[in-house]
C-alpha positions in Angstrom: 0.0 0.0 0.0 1.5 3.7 -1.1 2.2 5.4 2.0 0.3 9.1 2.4 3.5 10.6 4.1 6.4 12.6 3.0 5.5 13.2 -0.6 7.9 16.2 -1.1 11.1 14.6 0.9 14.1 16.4 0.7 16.6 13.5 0.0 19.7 16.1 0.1 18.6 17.6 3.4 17.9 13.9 5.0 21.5 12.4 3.4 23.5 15.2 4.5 22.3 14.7 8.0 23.3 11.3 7.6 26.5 11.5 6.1 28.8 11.1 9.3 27.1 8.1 10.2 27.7 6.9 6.6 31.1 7.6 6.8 31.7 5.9 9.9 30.5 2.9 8.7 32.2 2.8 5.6 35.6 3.1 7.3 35.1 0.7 9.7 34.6 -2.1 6.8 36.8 -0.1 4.5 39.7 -2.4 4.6 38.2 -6.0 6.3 34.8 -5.9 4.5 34.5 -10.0 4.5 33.1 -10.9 0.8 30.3 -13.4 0.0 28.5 -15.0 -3.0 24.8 -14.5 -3.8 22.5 -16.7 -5.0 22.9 -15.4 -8.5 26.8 -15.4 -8.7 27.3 -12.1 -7.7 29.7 -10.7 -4.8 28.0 -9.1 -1.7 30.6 -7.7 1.3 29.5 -6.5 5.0 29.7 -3.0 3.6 26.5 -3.7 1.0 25.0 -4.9 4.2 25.7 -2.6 6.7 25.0 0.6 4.4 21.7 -1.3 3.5 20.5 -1.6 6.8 21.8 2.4 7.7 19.1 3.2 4.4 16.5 1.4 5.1 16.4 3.2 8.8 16.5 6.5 7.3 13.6 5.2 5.2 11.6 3.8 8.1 11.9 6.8 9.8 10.7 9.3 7.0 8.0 6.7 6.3 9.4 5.7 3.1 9.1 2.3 1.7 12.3 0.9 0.9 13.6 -0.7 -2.1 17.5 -2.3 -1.8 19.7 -4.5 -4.2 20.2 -6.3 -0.7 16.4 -6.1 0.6 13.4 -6.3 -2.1 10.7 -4.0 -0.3 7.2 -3.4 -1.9 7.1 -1.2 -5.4 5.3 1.2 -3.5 5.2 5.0 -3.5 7.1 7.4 -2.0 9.8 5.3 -2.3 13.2 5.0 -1.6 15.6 3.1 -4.2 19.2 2.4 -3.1 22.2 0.6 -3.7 24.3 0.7 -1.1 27.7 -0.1 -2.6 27.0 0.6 -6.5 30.2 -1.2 -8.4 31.0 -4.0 -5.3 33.4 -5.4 -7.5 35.5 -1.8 -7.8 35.2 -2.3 -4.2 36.7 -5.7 -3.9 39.5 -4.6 -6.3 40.5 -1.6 -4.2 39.1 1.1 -7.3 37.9 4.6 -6.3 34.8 3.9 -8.7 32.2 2.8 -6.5 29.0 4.6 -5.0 26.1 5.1 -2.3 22.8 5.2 -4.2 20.1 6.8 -3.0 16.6 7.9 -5.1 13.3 8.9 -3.6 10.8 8.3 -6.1 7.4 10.0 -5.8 5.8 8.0 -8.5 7.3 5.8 -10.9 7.1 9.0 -13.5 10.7 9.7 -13.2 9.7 12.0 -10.4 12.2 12.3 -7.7 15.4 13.1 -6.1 18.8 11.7 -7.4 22.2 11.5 -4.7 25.0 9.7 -5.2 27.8 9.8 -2.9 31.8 8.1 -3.8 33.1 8.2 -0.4 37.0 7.6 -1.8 36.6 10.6 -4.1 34.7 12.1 -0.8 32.5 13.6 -3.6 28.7 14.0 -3.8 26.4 14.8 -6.9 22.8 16.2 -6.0 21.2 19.4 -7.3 22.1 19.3 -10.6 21.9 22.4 -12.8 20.0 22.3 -16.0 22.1 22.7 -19.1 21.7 22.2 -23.2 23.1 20.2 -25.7 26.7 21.8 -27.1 28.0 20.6 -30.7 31.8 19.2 -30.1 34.6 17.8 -32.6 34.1 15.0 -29.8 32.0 13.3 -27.3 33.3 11.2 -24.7 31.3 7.8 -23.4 31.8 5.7 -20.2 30.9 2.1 -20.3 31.1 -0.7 -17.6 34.2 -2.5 -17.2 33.0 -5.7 -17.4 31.7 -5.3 -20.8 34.8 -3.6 -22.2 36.9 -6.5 -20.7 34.4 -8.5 -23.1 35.6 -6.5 -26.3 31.9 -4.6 -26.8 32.9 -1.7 -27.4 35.5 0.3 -29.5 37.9 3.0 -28.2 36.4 5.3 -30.5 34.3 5.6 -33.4 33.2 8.3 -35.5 33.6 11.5 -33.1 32.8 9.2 -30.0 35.4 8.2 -27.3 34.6 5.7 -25.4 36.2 4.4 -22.2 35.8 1.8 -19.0 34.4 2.7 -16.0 33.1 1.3 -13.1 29.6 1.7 -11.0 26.9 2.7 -13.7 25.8 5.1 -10.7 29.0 6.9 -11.0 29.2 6.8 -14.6 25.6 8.3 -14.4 26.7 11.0 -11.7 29.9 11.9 -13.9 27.2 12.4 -16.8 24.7 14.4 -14.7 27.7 16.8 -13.6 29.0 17.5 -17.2 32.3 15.3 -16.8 31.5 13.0 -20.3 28.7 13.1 -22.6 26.9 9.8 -23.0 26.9 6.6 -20.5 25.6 2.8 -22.5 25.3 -0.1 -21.2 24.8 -3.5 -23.3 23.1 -5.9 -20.6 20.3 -5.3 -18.7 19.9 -3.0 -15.0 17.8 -3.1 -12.0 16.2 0.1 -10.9 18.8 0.3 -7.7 21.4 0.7 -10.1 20.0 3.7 -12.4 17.0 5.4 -10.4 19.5 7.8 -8.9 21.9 8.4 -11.9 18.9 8.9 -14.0 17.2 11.7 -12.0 20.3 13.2 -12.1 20.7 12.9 -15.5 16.8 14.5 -16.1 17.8 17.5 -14.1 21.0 18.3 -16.2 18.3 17.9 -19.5 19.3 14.4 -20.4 17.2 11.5 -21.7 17.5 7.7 -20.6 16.4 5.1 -23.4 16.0 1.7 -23.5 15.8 -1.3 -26.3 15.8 2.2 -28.6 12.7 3.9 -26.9 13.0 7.1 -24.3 12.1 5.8 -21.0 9.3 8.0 -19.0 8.5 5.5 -16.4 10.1 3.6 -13.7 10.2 -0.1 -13.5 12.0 -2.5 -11.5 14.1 -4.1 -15.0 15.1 -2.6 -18.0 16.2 -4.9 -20.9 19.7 -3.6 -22.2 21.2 -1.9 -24.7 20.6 1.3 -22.5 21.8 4.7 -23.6 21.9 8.2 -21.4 22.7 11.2 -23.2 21.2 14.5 -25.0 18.4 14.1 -27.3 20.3 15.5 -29.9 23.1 13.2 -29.4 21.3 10.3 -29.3 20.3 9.4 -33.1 24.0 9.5 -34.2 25.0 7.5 -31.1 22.3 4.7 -31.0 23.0 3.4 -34.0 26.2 2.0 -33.1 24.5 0.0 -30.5 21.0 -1.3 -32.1 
């Protein structure tokens, strides 16, 4: 059942406040995080755990549901959608390119806040500023690491650059924030791992598509290739990935 409550929550406010006790937690598993294998193959650590847990009491108390990569809540609004350690396998491999998650989705209409938090980089991205689409010579793409180890992508291509990177929430983030101008992804995502990064991407003026069609609604699974970027940037881009 949606819950009447807290409709306009300020996510930036609330995370802020919180950001200490984030911290703290973070560096007590920062360097004996114990690592262990979920049911579907991938890696878990304390730290997924313990930030989870942290979340989902912010949540409770705000009268949020809540909606983790490490606890499945209701899809239920207002809603909070996290992933607690965003890129667990930059983690493991002692890589600066992992993130805290957080959205807060008002309805599944791409309506909410976006924050993203890389403790290593001791960075934050909220509040995004609007901006519009600028003609370059060249446009730099990140993509994950994973799928570039796979040989999906080319270093460049037309005016496109392309590079690995690791948590699609910090690749999202690094898009949102003007630092490169398109994010893909080949395989599919859960909503943990995107609602963020694509709020943020909405308030800089960006687009999110999926399977070749602008996404305007929230769901919990989106079916890969996936492609952030400007409107105007995206028919030239796409069809290199379609």
């Amino acid at each position: 059942m949606d819950k009447p409550k807290n409709l306009r929550l300020n996510l930036a406010k609330i995370m802020f406040a919180s950001l200490s006790e984030m911290d703290a937690i973070i560096n007590e598993h920062l360097k004996k995080a114990q690592t262990y294998i979920k049911a579907d193959g991938s890696p878990v650590t304390d730290l997924d755990l313990a930030l989870s847990q942290e979340l989902e009491k912010i949540a409770s108390l705000h009268s949020i549901n809540f909606y983790s990569e490490e606890n499945i809540g209701e899809w239920a609004f207002p809603l909070m959608v996290v992933d607690p350690l965003d890129g667990t396998k930059e983690f493991i491999a002692g890589r600066d390119e992992w993130v805290v998650s957080v959205a807060s989705l008002k309805s599944s209409q791409l309506d909410g806040e976006g924050w993203i938090y890389n403790p290593l980089r001791k960075k934050v991205y909220h509040n995004i500023s609007r901006r519009s689409f600028e003609e370059k010579e060249t446009y730099f793409g990140e993509a994950s690491r994973s799928e570039w180890a796979k040989g999906y992508y080319k270093e460049s291509f037309e005016q496109f650059r392309m590079q690995p990177m690791g948590s699609i929430a910090f690749k999202l983030a690094r898009l949102a924030a003007g630092e490169i101008d398109f994010v893909v992804s080949l395989h599919p995502k859960n909503i943990w791992d995107i609602a963020a990064g694509t709020l943020l991407c909405k308030e800089a003026g960006m687009s999110f598509y999926a399977k070749g069609k602008k996404v305007t609604e929230f769901v919990p699974y989106f079916e890969g290739p996936l492609i952030w970027c400007f409107d105007e940037l995206y028919p030239q881009l796409s069809k290199h990935f379609y």
